[in-house]
C-alpha positions as CSV (number, residue, x, y, z in Angstrom):
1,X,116.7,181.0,48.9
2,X,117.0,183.8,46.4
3,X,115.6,186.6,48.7
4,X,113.0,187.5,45.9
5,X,109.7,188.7,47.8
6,X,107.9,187.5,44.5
7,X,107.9,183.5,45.4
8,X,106.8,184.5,49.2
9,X,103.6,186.0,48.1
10,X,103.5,183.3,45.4
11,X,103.7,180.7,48.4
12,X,101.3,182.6,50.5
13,X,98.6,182.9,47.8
14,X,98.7,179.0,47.2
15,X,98.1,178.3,51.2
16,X,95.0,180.7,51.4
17,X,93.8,179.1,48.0
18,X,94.2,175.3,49.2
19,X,93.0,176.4,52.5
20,X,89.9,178.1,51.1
21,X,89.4,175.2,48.2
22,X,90.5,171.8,49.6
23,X,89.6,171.8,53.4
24,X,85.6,170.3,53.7
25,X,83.3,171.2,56.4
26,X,84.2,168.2,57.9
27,X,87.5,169.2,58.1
28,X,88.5,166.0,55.6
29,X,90.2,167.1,52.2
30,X,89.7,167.1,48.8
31,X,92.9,165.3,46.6
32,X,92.2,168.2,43.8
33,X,89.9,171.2,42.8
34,X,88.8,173.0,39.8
35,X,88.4,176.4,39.4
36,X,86.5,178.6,36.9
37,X,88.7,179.9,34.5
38,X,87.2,183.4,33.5
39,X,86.6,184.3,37.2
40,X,89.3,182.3,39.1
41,X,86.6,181.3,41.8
42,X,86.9,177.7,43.0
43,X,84.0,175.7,41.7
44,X,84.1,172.1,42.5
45,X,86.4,169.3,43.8
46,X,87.1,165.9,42.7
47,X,89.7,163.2,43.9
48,X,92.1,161.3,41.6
49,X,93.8,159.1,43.9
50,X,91.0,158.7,46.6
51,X,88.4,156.3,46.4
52,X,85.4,158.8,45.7
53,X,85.2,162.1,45.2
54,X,83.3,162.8,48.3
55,X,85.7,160.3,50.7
56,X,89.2,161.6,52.7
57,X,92.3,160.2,50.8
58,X,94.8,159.2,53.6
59,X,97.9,160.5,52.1
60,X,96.1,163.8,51.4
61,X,95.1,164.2,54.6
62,X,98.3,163.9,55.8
63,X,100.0,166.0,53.7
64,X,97.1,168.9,54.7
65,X,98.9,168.2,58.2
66,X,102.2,168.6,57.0
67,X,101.5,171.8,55.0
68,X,99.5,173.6,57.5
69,X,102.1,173.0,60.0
70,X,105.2,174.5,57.4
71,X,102.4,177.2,56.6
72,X,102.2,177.9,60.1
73,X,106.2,178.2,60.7
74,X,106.8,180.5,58.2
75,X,103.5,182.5,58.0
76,X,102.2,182.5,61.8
77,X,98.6,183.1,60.8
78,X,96.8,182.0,64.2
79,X,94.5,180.6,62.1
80,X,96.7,177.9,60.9
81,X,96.7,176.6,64.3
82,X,92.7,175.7,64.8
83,X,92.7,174.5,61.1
84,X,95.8,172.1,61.9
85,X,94.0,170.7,65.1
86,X,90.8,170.1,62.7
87,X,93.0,168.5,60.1
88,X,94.6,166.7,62.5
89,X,91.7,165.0,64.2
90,X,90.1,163.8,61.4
91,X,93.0,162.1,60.6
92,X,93.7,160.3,64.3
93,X,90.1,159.9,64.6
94,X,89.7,157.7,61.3
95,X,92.7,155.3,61.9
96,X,91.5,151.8,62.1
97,X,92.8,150.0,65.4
98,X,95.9,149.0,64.7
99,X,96.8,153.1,63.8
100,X,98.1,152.0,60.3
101,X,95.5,154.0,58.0
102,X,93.9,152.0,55.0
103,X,95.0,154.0,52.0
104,X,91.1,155.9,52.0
105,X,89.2,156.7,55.1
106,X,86.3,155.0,53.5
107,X,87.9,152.1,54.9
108,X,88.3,151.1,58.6
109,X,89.0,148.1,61.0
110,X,88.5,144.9,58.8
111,X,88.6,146.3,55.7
112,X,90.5,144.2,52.9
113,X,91.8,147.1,51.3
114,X,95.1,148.0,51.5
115,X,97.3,150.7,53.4
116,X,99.0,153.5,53.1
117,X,102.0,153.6,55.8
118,X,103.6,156.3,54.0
119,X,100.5,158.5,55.3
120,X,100.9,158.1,58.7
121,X,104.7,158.6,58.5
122,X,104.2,161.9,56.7
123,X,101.0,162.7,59.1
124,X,103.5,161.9,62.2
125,X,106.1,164.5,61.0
126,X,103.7,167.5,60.5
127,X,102.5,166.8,64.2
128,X,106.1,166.8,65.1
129,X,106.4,170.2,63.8
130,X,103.3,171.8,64.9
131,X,103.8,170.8,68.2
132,X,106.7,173.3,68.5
133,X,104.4,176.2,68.7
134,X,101.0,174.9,70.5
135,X,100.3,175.7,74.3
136,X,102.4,172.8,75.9
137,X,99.3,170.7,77.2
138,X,97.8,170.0,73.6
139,X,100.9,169.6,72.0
140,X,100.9,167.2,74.4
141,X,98.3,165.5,73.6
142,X,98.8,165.3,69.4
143,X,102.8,164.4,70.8
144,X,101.3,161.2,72.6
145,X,99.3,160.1,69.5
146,X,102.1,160.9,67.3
147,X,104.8,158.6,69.1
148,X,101.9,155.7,69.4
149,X,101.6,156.1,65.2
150,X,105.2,156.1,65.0
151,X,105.5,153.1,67.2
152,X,103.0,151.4,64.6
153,X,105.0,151.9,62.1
154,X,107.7,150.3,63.5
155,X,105.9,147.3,64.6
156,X,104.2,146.6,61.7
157,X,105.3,148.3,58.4
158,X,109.1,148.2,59.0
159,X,111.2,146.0,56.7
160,X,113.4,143.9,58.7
161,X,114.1,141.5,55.9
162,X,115.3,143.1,53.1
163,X,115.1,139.9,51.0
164,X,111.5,141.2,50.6
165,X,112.4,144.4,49.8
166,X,115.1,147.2,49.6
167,X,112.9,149.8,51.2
168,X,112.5,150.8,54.7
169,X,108.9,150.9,55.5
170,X,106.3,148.2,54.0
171,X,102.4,148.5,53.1
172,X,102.4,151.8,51.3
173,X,100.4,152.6,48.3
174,X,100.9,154.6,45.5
175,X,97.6,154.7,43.6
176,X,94.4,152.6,44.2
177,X,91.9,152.2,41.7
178,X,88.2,152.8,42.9
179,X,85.2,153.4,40.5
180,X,85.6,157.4,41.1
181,X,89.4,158.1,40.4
182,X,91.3,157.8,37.3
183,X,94.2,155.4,39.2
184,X,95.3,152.1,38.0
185,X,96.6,150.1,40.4
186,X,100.2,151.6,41.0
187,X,102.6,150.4,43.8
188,X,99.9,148.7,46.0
189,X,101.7,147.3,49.2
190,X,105.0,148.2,48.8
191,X,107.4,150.4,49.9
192,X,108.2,153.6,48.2
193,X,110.3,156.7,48.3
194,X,108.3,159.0,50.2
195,X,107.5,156.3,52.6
196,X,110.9,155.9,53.8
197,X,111.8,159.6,53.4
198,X,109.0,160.5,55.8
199,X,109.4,157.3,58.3
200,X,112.9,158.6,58.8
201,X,112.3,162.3,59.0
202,X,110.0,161.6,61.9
203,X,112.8,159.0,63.2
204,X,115.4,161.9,62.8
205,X,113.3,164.5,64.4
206,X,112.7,162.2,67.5
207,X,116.6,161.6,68.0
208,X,117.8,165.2,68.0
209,X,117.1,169.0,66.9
210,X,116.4,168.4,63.4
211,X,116.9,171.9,61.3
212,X,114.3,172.0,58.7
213,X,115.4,172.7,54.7
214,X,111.8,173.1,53.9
């Protein structure tokens, strides 16, 4: 926006730190990471909205799909695309049967706990926009599981009577508390703003060429 190179290398140093920090061997995410402060070298990570430190926060996840995906647009590091894939898969591969995730990957098919719509809406449009630049036959693939998310959102999580609420998507969640995280329990099964926003940027980039302001 300002054509100052500054907030470029700024934005480039932050991707190669997250991807460095927050990306497990398992290819699941950390929600946060500290970082010694004399030496600047990353030093341990923690969650604060996840259930345990050590456990995949949904919404985190997805947003690692979403970033690598804008990281990838602007940056083209071939990278990018293997860690996206990685990313990516752990996220299809922990949804529970119904493809709504629970609001932590701790939790699967069964599970009481409640979920997080808003992740899968925001996972759905960072598949939608990697899938621009893989080879055709596995943007295939993540296209297919992206349109069967997308049409579990619609089954299940959207509002069609908005005497229960003024939002558009249901069965999101803000903050969860868990024994390891700081959270209170925040907007637990409900709709919220980032919910919708995402639900209907992945509507919006189904219908038609959708130019990104990101």
């Amino acid at each position: 926006m300002t054509g100052d190179p500054s907030y470029e290398d700024k934005a480039e140093n932050h991707i190669k730190t997250a991807m460095k920090c927050i990306l497990r061997p398992d290819h699941s995410t950390y929600h946060t990471h500290f970082f010694d402060v004399e030496t600047g070298e990353p030093t341990y990570g923690v969650t604060h909205q996840g259930n345990r430190n050590g456990s995949a926060w949904a919404r985190g996840q997805a947003w690692g799909i979403y970033g690598i995906a804008l990281s990838y647009r602007y940056l083209k590091n071939p990278e990018y695309m293997d860690l996206f894939c990685s990313v990516t898969d752990y996220f299809i591969e922990h949804l529970p049967e119904d493809l709504i995730p629970y609001w932590d990957f701790d939790f699967d098919t069964g599970s009481e706990e409640p979920r997080d719509s808003s992740a899968s809406a925001i996972a759905v449009c960072g598949i939608l926009e990697m899938a621009k630049y893989l080879e055709k036959e596995k943007a295939q693939v993540y296209l297919t599981a992206a349109d069967r998310m997308l049409k579990a959102l619609t089954d299940l999580c959207a509002n069609r009577d908005y005497k229960k609420s003024n939002g558009l998507l249901l069965h999101g969640t803000y903050a969860r508390n868990s024994k390891e995280n700081t959270c209170t329990d925040r907007g637990v099964d409900e709709c919220n703003t980032w919910g919708d926003y995402f639900y209907m940027e992945a509507l919006t980039r189904l219908s038609r060429d959708w130019k990104l302001y990101w």
